[in-house]
N, C-alpha and C positions, 0 to 999 in steps of 0.2 A: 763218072761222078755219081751214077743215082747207084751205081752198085754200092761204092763207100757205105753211101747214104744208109741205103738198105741194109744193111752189113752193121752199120749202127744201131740202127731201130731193133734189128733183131738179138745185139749186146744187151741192149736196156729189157726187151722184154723179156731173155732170158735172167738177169740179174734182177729182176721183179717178177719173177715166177715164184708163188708162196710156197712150193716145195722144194724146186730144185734151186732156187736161186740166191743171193745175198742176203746173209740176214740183215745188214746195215740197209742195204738198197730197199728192202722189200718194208722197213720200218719206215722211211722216207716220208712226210707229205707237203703239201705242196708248202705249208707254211717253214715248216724246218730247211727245205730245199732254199727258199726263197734269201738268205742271207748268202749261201755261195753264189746264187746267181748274180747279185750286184757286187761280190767280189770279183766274180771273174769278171765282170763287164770294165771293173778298175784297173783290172790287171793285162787288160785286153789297150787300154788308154794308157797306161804306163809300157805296156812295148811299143806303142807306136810313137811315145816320146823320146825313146831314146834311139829311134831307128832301128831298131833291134829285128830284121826283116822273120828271122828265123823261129825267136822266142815269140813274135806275134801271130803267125802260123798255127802253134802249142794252144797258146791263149785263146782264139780263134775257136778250135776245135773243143778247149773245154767251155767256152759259153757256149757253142752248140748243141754240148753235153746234157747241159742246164737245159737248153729250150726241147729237148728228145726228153730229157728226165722230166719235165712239168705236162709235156704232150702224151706222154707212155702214163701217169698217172692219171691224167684227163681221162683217157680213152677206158683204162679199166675202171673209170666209174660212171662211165658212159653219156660223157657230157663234149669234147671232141677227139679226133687224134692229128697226128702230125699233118696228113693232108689237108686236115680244114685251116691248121693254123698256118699253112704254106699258099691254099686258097683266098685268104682272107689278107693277107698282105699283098697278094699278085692282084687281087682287083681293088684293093686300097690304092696301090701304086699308079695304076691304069686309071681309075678315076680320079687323080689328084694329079696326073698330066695330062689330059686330055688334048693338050698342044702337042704328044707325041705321039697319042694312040688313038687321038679323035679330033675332037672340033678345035682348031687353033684358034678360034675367038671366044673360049671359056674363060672364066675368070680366076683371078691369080689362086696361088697356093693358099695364101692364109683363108680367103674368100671361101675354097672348097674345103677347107679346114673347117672353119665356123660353119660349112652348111651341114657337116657330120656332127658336127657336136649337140646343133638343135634337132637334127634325125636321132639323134641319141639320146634323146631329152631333154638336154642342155637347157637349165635356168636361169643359170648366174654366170659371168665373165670367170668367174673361178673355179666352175666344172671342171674336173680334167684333168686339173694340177695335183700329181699323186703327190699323198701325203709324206712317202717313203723317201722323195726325194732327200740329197742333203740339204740343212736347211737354209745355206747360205745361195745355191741354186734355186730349191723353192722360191725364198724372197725375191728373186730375181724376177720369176716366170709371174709368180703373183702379179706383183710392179707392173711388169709388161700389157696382161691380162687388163691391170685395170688401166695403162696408158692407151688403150687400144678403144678403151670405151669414155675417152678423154679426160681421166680422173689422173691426171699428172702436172707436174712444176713444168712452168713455160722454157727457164734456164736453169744452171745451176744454182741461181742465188737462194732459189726456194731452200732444195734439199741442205745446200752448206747449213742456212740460219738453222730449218728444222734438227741438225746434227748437233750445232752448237746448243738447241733448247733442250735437246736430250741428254745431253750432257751433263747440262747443270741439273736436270731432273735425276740422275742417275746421282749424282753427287750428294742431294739433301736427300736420296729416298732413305726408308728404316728397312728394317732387315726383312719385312712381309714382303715389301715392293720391290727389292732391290733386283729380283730377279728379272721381270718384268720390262724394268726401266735397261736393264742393261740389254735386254730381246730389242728393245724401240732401238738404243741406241744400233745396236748393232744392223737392226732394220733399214735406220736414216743413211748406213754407211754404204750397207747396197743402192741406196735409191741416187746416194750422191755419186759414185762412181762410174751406176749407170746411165747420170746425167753425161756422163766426159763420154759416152758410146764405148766404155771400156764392160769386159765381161767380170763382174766381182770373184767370180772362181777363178779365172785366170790369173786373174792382179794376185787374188790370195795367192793362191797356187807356186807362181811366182816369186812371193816374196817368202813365203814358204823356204822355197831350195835357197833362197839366200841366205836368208839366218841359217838353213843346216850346215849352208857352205860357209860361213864365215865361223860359224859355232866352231867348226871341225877343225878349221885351222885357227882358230886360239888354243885348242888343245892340242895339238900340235907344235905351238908356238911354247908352250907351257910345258912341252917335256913330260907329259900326263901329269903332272902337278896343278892343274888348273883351279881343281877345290881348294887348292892351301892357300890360293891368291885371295889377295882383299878387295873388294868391289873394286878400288880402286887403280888397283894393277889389271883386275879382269878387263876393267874398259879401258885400258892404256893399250893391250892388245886389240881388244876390239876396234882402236879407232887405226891402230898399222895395221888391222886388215883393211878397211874400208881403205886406207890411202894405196894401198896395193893394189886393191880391184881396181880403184879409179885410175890407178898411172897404168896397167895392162890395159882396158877401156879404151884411155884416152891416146894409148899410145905413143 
């Protein structure tokens, strides 16, 4: 294994050699890099969704790609290299189980969480939450952040009402506000979904693959003519697909 390893490190700092190596690679930095890196981290969760044991392998080795490519730029400008950032996760790890590597009466995970994040300097319940995430996650984690420091609805009846005031608020805004009002609403929907203990990326995600799958077979159903149809033929098929899914479903 550390030969591979090795064998990689020395791809990258070859391909980042300012004479001998890649001119694409050698222009690199870390900011430019940083948008493949959360692609492959996508593409790393879309093989493991379809089982796909072989293509997640692939996927696998190019996010490692990514963290050798952001480590090989660290090092030549002398801030760390891949040891430290392999360092730094090995005693992360070790001190946030200390039930496996020390004292079995430490206190839980979130616990040693929040004690790194005030050794970090940690101000506010909202340190921490990168801003890159997607924003329907972000909202999520935010949410959590401030339910942790008791600033959340007891049930769901809070978040439904606040959805519905958003709503209506989104409906009379003018065109300065309109953006805004539709960020709250869209806000209220994560706050309500994470009242049910559902995960708001999953539900999307989710419903996501069903519209593309139901999409696919109206055009399908449609002979590729599906644009010449009138709204009202388009949802004539739309609702024989639903009644398809639901009689396979229901078996």
């Amino acid at each position: 294994m550390s030969e591979q390893l090795n064998r990689l490190l020395s791809i990258m700092a070859r391909l980042r050699d300012p004479h001998a190596g890649c001119e694409w690679d050698v222009a690199q930095t870390f900011r430019t890099i940083a948008p493949y890196t959360i692609e492959e981290a996508y593409e790393v969760a879309d093989a493991i969704d379809r089982n796909d044991m072989e293509d997640l392998r692939g996927e696998l080795g190019d996010l490692l790609l990514q963290v050798v490519f952001h480590a090989r730029m660290a090092e030549e400008a002398g801030h760390f290299d891949f040891s430290d950032v392999a360092r730094a996760i090995a005693d992360k790890m070790e001190a946030r189980h200390p039930h496996v590597f020390g004292d079995s009466h430490s206190p839980g995970w979130e616990a040693l969480k929040e004690r790194e994040r005030s050794a970090a300097g940690a101000t506010s319940a909202m340190d921490g939450v990168a801003r890159a995430l997607p924003a329907l996650l972000r909202a999520e984690k935010l949410q959590k952040r401030a339910a942790r420091v008791g600033f959340d609805w007891p049930d769901v009846t809070g978040p439904e009402a606040k959805l519905v005031e958003e709503m209506a608020e989104l409906r009379e805004a003018d065109a300065a506000s309109r953006l805004e009002e539709a960020g709250d609403v869209l806000f209220a929907a994560v706050n309500l979904v994470r009242a049910y203990g559902i995960a708001p990326e999953d539900a999307l995600r989710a419903t996501n693959d069903k519209f593309e799958r139901r999409f696919r077979a109206m055009e399908e159903l449609s002979s590729g003519k599906f644009n010449e149809l009138s709204l009202d033929e388009q949802e004539v098929l739309w609702q024989r697909v639903k009644k398809t899914e639901n009689t396979l479903k229901n078996g």
